[in-house]
C-alpha positions as CSV (number, residue, x, y, z in Angstrom):
1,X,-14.7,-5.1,-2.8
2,X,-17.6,-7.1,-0.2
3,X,-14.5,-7.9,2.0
4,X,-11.6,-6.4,1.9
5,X,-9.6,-3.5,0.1
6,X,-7.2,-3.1,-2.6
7,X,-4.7,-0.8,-3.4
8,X,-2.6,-0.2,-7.0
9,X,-0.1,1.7,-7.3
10,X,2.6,2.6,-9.8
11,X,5.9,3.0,-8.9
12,X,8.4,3.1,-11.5
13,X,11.9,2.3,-10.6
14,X,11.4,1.2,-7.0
15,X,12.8,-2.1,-5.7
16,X,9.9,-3.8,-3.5
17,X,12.2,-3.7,-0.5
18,X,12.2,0.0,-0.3
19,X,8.4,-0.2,0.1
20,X,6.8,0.7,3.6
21,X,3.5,1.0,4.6
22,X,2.3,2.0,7.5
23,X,-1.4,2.9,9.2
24,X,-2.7,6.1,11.3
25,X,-6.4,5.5,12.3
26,X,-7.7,6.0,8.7
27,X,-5.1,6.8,7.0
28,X,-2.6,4.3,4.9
29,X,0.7,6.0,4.9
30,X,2.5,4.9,1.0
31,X,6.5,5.4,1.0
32,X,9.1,4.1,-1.2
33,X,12.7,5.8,-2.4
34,X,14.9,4.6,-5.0
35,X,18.7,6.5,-5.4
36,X,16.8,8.8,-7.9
37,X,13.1,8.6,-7.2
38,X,11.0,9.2,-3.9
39,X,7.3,8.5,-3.6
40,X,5.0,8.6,-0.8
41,X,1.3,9.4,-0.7
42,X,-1.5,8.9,2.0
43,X,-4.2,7.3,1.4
44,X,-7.9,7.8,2.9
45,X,-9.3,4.4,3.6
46,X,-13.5,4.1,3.5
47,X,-13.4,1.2,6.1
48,X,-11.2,-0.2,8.9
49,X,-9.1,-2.7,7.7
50,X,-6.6,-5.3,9.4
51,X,-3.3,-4.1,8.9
52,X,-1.5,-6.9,9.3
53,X,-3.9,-9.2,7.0
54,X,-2.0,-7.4,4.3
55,X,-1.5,-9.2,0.5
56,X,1.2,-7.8,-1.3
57,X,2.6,-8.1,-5.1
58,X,4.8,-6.0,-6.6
59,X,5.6,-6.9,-10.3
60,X,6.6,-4.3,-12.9
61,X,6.6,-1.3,-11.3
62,X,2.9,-2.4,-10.1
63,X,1.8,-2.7,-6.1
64,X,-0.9,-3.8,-5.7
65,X,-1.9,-4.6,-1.8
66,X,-4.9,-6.3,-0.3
67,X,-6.2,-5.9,2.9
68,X,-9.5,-7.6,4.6
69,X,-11.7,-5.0,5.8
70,X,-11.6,-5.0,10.1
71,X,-15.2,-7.0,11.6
């Protein structure tokens, strides 16, 4: 998108307050657990972004988070 980024992802069985994100330079770090299901993925980001400008919405299994891209 012209100004900012957005992530989806699919996460089946997860409560949205075992979700954690987390940034290392470039990288967005994905994690989530349930009792019977772990997920975590990192994700390359083309663009600096602003962490903490962060839009989340989890609904259905579905994440999907927005972040502005860093001026």
């Amino acid at each position: 998108e012209k100004d900012h980024i957005l992530i989806i992802a699919e996460l089946p069985g997860i409560d949205e307050k075992s979700i954690k994100l987390d940034l290392k330079k470039d990288i967005l770090l994905l994690e989530a657990e349930s009792r019977d299901r772990k997920y975590a993925k990192e994700i390359l980001l083309p663009v600096k972004i602003n962490f903490e400008s962060r839009e989340m919405n989890f609904k259905n299994g579905i994440l999907e988070v927005k972040f502005k891209k860093a001026k």
